[in-house]
C-alpha positions in Angstrom: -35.8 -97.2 -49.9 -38.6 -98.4 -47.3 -40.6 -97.4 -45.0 -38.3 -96.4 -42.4 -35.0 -95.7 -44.7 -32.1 -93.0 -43.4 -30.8 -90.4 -45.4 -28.6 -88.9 -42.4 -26.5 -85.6 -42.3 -25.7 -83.3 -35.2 -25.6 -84.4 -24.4 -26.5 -87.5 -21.8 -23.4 -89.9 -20.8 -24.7 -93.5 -19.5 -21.2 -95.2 -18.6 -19.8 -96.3 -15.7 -17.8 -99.1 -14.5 -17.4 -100.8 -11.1 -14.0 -101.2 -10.8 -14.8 -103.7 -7.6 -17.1 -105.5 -10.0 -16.1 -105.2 -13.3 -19.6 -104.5 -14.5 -20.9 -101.7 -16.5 -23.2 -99.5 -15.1 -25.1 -96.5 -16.7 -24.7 -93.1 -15.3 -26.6 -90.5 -17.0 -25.3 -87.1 -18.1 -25.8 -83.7 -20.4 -24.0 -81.9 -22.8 -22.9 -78.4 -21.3 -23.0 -75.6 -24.5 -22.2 -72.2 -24.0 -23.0 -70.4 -27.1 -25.8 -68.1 -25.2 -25.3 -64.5 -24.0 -28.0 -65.2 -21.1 -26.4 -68.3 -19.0 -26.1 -68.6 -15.5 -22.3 -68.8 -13.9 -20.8 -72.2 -14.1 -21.6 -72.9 -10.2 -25.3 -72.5 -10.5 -25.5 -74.3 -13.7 -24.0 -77.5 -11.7 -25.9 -77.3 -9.2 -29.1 -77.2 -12.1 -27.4 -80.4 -13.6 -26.9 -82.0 -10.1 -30.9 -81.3 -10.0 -31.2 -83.3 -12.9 -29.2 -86.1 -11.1 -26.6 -86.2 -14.4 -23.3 -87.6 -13.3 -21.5 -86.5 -15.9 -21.2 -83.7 -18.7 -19.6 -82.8 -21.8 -18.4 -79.0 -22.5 -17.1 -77.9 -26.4 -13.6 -76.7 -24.4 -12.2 -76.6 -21.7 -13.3 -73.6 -19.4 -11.8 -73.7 -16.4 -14.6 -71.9 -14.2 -16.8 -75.6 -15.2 -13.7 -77.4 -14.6 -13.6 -75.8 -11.2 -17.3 -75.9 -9.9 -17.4 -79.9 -10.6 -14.3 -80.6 -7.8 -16.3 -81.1 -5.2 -19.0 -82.8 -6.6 -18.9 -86.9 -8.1 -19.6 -85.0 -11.7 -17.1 -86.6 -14.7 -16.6 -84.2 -17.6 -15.5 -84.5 -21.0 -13.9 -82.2 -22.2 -12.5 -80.7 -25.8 -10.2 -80.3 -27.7 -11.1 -76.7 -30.4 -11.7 -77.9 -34.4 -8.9 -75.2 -35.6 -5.5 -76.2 -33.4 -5.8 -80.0 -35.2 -4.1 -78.8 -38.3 -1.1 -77.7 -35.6 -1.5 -80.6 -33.4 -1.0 -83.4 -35.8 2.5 -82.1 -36.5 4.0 -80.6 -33.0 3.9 -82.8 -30.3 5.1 -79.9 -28.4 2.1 -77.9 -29.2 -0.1 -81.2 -27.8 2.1 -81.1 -24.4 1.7 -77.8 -24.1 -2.0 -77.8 -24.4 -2.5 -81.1 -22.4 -0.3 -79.1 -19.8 -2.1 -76.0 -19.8 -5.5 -77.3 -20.2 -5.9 -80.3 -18.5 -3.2 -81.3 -15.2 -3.8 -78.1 -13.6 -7.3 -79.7 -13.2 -6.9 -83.4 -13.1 -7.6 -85.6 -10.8 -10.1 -82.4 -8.5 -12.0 -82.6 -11.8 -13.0 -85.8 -12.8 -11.9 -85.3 -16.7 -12.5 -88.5 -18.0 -12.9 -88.0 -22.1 -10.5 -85.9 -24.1 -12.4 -85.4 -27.3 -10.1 -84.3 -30.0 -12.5 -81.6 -32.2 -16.1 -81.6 -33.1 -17.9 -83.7 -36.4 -15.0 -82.8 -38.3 -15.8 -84.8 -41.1 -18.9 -83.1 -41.6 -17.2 -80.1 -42.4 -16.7 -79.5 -46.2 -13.5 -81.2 -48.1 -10.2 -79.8 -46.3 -6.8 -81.4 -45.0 -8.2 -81.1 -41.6 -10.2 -84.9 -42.3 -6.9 -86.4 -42.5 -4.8 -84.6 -39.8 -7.7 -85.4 -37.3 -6.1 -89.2 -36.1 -2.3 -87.6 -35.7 -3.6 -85.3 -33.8 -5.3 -87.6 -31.8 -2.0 -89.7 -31.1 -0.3 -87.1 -30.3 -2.7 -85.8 -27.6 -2.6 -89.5 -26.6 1.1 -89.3 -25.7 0.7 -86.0 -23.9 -2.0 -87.8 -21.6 0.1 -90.9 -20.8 3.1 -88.7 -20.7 1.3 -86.8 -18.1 -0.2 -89.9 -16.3 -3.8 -89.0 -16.9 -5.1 -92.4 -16.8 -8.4 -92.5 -16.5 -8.5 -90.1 -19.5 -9.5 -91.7 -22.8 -9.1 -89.9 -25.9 -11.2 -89.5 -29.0 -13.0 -87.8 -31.6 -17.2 -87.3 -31.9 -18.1 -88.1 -35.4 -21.7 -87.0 -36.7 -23.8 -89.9 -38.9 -22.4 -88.5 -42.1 -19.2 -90.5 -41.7 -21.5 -93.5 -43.7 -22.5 -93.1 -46.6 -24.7 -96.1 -46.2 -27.0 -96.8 -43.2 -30.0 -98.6 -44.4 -30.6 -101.7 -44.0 -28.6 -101.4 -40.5 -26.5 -104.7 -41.8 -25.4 -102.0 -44.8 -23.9 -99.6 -42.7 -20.7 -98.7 -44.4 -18.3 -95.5 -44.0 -17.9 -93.0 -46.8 -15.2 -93.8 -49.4 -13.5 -90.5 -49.6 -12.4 -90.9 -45.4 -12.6 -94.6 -45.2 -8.7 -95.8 -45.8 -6.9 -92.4 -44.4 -9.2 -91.5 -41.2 -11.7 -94.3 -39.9 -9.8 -97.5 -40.5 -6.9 -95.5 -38.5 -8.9 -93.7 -36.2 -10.7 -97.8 -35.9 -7.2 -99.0 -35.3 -6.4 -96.3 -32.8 -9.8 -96.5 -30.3 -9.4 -100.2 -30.5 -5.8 -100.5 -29.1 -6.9 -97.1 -26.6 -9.7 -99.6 -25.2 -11.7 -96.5 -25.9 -14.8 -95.6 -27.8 -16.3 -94.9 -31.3 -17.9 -91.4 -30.6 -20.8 -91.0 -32.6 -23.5 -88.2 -32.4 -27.0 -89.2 -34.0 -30.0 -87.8 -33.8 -33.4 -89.4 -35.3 -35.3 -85.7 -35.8 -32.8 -85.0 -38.4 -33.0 -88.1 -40.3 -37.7 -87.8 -39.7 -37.4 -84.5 -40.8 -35.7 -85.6 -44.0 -38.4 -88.0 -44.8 -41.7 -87.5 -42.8 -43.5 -89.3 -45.1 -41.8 -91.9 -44.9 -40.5 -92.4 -41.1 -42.9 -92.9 -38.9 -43.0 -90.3 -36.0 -43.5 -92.6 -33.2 -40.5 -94.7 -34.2 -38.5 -91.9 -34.7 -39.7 -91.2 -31.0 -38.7 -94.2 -29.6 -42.3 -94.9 -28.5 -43.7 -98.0 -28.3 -45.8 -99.2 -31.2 -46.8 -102.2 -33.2 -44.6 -101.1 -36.1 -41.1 -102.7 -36.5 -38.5 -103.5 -39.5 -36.6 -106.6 -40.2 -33.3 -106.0 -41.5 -33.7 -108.8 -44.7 -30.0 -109.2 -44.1 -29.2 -109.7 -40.3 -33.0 -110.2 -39.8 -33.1 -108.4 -36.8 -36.5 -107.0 -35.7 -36.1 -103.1 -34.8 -38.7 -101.3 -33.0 -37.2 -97.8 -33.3 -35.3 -95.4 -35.3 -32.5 -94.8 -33.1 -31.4 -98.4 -32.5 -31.7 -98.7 -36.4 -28.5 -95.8 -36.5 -27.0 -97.1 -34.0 -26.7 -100.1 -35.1 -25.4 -99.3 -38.9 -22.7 -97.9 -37.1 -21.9 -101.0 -35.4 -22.2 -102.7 -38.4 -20.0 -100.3 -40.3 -17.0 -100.7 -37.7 -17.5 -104.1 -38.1 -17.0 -104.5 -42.1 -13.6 -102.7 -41.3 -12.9 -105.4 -39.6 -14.1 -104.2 -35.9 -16.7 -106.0 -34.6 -16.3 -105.3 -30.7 -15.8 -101.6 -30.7 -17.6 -99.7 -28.2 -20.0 -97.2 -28.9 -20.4 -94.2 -26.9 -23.3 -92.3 -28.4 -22.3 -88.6 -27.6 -24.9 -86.5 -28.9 -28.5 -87.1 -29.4 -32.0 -84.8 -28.4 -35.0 -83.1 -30.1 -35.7 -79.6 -30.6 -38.6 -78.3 -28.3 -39.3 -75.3 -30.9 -38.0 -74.1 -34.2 -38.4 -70.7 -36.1 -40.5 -71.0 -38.1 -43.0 -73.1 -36.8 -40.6 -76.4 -38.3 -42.0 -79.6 -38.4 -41.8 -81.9 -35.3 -40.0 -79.8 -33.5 -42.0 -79.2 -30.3 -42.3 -79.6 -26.3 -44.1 -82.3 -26.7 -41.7 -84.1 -28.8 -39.2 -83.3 -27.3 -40.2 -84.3 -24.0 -41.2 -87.9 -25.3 -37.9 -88.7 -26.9 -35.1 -87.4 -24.5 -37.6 -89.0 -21.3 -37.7 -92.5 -23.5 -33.9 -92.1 -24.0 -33.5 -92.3 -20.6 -35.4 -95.0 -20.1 -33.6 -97.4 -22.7 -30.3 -95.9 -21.5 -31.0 -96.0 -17.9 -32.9 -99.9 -18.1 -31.9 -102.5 -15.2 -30.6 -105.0 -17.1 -28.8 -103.0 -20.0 -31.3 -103.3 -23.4 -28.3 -102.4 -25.9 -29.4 -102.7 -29.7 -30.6 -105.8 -31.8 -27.0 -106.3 -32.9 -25.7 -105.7 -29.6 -28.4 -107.3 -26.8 -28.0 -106.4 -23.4 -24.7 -104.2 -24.0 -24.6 -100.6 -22.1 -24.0 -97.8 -24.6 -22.6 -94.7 -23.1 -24.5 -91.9 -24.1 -25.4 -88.1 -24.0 -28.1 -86.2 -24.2 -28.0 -82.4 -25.9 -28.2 -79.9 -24.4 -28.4 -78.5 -20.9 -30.0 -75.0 -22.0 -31.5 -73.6 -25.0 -28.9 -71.5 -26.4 -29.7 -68.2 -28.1 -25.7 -67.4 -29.7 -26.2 -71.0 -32.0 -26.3 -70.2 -35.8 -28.4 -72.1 -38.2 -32.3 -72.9 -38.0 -34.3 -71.8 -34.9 -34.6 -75.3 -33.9 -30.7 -75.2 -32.9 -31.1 -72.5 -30.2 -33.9 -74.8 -29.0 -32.8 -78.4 -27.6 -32.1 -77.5 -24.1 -33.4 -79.8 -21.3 -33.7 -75.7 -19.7 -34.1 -72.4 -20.2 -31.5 -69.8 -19.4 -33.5 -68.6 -16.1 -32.7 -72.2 -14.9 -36.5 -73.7 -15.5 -37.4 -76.4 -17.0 -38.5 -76.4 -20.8 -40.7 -80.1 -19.7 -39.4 -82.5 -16.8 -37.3 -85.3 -17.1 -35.1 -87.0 -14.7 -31.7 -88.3 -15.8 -31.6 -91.0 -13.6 -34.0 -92.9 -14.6 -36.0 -93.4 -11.3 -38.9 -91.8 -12.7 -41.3 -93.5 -14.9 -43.2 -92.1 -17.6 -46.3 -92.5 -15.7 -45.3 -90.1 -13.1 -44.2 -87.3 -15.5 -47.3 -84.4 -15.8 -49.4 -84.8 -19.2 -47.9 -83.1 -21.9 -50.7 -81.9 -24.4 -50.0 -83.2 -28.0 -49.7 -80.6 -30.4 -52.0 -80.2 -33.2 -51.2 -80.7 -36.9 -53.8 -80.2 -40.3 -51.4 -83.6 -41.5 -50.4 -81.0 -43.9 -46.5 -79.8 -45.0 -45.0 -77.2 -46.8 -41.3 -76.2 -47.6 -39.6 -72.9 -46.3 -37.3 -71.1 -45.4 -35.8 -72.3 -42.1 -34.1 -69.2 -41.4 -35.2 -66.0 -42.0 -32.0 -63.9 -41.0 -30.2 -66.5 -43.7 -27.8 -64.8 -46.0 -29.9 -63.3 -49.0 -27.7 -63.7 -52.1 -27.8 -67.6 -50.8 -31.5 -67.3 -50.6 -32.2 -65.7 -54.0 -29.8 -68.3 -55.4 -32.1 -70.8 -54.7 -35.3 -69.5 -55.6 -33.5 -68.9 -58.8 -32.7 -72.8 -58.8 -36.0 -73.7 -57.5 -38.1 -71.9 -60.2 -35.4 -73.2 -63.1 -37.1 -76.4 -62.9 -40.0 -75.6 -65.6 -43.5 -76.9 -64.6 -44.4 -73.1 -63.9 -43.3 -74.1 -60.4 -42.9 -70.3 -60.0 -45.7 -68.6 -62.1 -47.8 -67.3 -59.4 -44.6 -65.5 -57.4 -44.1 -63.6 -61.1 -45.1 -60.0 -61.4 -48.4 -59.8 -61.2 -48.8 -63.4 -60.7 -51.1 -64.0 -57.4 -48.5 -64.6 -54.8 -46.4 -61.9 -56.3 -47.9 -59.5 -53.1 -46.3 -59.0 -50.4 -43.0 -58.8 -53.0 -40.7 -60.6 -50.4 -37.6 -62.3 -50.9 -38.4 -64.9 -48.1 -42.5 -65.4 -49.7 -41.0 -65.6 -52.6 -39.3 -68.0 -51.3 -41.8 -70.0 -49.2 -43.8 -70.0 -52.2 -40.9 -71.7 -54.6 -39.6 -73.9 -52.2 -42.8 -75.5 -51.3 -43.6 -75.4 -54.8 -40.3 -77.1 -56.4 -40.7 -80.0 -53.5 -44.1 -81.1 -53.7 -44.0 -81.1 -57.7 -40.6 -82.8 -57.5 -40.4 -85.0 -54.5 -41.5 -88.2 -56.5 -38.7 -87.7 -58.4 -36.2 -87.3 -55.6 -36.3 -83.8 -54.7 -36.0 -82.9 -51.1 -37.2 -79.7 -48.8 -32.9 -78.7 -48.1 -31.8 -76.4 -50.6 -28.3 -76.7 -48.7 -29.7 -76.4 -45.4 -31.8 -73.0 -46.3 -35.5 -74.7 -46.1 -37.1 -77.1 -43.6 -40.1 -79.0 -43.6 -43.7 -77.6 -41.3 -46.9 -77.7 -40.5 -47.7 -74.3 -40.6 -49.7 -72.8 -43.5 -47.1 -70.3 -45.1 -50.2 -69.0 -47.5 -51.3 -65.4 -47.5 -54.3 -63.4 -48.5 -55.1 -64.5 -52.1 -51.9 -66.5 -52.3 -52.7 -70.5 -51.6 -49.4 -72.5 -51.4 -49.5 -76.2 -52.4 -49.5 -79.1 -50.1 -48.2 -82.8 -49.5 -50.5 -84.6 -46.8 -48.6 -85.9 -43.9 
């Protein structure tokens, strides 16, 4: 792997077209979550998003207080369809009426609905039937929205950039072989003849935070630098991370044997905080990547990717606010464009109009250049927790001698310094060999020293 190689695992819509003019033209939007106990009512949050100048939104449902404070505005939404009714779906096309009818006419045309996305990242989910019911679901919610005469509805299905199981070089994009021949080349097969999109959510924090050492920041950032890659396939020159993903996408539709599929990127930010202190994940950051998203996204003419020059890629930008209900690392409740009281986390104008220049100075945070591994949650569940210290300190190497009792970390005995301590330890003994800071999604990557009194944890320099 080089220098800027992707291991990948998770909202800002640029489309629109002219339909006096058949041309493209971007229109810049935000992904509407509601998994927070402290969020303002539907009708102020529109009127925070209108102060954003987004023009459209996605919401995870189809809550019908959003669906009714965008009817008198030029807002589009996309709306959703929830992961567990698929199953159901795929075999009742009554059930897909009925939900199309409930859900959607009442609404439609006041509320400019104008996705219908059929579940969430399904295939990132662990192995279940649900993978291969997901495209007869989606044909059957297709034939309850012609049969309805919604038809400036498209219909699809947001896929995360786990669906490959190959994305470096970009020109080696390929889909994974346990979904390739029962869900993509359908689901391919099915956006194709739709004339709608391949919905794909990437984010280039995740795939940094992977390998820090090995991605540089500021590519990851999308900011301009001297450093590019040259595919030694395609030979195209890339000058950032996200136009590298994007583009093994493309490439991956197109060994299935669909080279013109459009791409509507439907997910993609950077976490302004984390708990613990995670690596990366910072205003600053933050701030530099979503503003420089909107400046590729928003460009006059259309920039597209290397392997698709000057082509407008509908995209979205997560998330509206930081949402305190999201499971997982802190970083998750952290990638809101605002805070709950309606503020903003740092400023950033969705349409484009403003450049970078004019934005105030963000200080850069600072970093020793230094990482450690630990425990990215510290409310995660504890018998998964001591399972992997138990893992981490099988490894030999005395990886955990010091966390023994009476060892010199041993104090304060806690099950998440123990942890720290063994987690950092097992990666930066192991990393050369392969070993990564995940331990199934339990440990992340920062820059903050995790060592206490007597106790000094290892390091790898940044």
């Amino acid at each position: 792997m080089g220098l800027i190689a992707v291991s990948l695992i998770f909202c800002v819509l640029c489309f629109s077209a002219s339909l006096s003019s058949g041309v493209m033209q971007p229109k810049m939007g935000v992904c509407y979550g509601e998994l927070g106990n402290n969020l303002p009512a539907p009708w102020k949050s529109i009127k925070l998003i209108q102060k954003l100048h987004a023009k459209r939104i996605k919401i995870y449902g189809t809550n019908p207080k959003i669906l009714k404070s965008i009817q008198s505005t030029d807002i589009q939404i996309s709306i959703m369809v929830p992961n567990n009714l698929i199953p159901d779906i795929s075999t009742n096309q009554t059930l897909a009426d009925e939900w199309v009818q409930s859900n959607v006419v009442p609404f439609y045309p006041k509320s400019k609905i104008r996705y219908l996305l059929v579940g969430n990242e399904i295939l990132s989910n662990p192995p279940n039937t649900t993978w291969f019911r997901l495209v007869p679901a989606i044909r059957k919610i297709r034939h309850s929205v012609k049969k309805f005469g919604l038809k400036k509805v498209k219909v699809g299905t947001p896929l995360a950039m786990d669906a490959l199981e190959s994305s470096f070089p970009p020109s080696n994009g390929t889909f994974r072989s346990d979904v390739r021949e029962k869900v993509i080349k359908p689901l391919l097969r099915f956006l194709d003849r739709t004339k709608s999109f391949f919905f794909v959510d990437v984010y280039t924090y995740f795939a940094w935070i992977d390998q820090p050492l090995q991605i540089n920041l500021e590519y990851a950032l999308l900011e301009s630098t001297n450093l590019t890659y040259t595919d030694p396939v395609s030979g195209l020159v890339y000058t950032n991370l996200l136009d590298q993903m994007l583009d093994a996408t493309i490439f991956a539709m197109k060994r299935l044997g669909y080279p013109n599929l459009r791409l509507f990127l439907a997910e993609t930010g950077w976490p302004s905080g984390g708990d613990p202190d995670q690596l990366g994940a910072n205003i600053y950051n933050a701030a530099t990547y979503n503003r420089n998203v909107v400046k590729k996204f928003m460009a006059k003419p259309p920039v597209g990717t290397p392997a698709r020059p000057g082509e407008v890629i509908p995209t979205m930008i997560f998330a509206l606010y930081n949402e305190n209900m999201k499971p997982g690392p802190g970083t998750e409740r952290n990638f809101g464009l605002l805070y709950p009281n309606g503020s903003h986390v740092y400023r950033i104008d969705l349409s484009g109009k403003t450049p970078l220049s004019d934005y105030p100075v963000l200080p850069k945070p600072e970093s020793n250049g230094r990482l450690w591994c630990v425990v990215a949650d510290v409310t995660a569940n504890k018998t998964e927790l001591a399972d992997a210290v138990a893992f981490a300190c099988s490894q030999g190497n005395g990886t955990c001698d010091p966390i023994q009792p009476g060892g010199k970390c041993y104090n304060p005995n806690s099950l998440v310094n123990h942890a720290n301590y063994a987690f950092t330890s097992y990666w930066t003994q192991l990393r050369s060999a392969g070993a990564t800071c995940s331990f199934n999604g339990l440990a992340a990557l920062t820059s903050k020293d995790p060592s206490y009194k007597s106790c000094k944890f290892p390091s790898v320099n940044l």
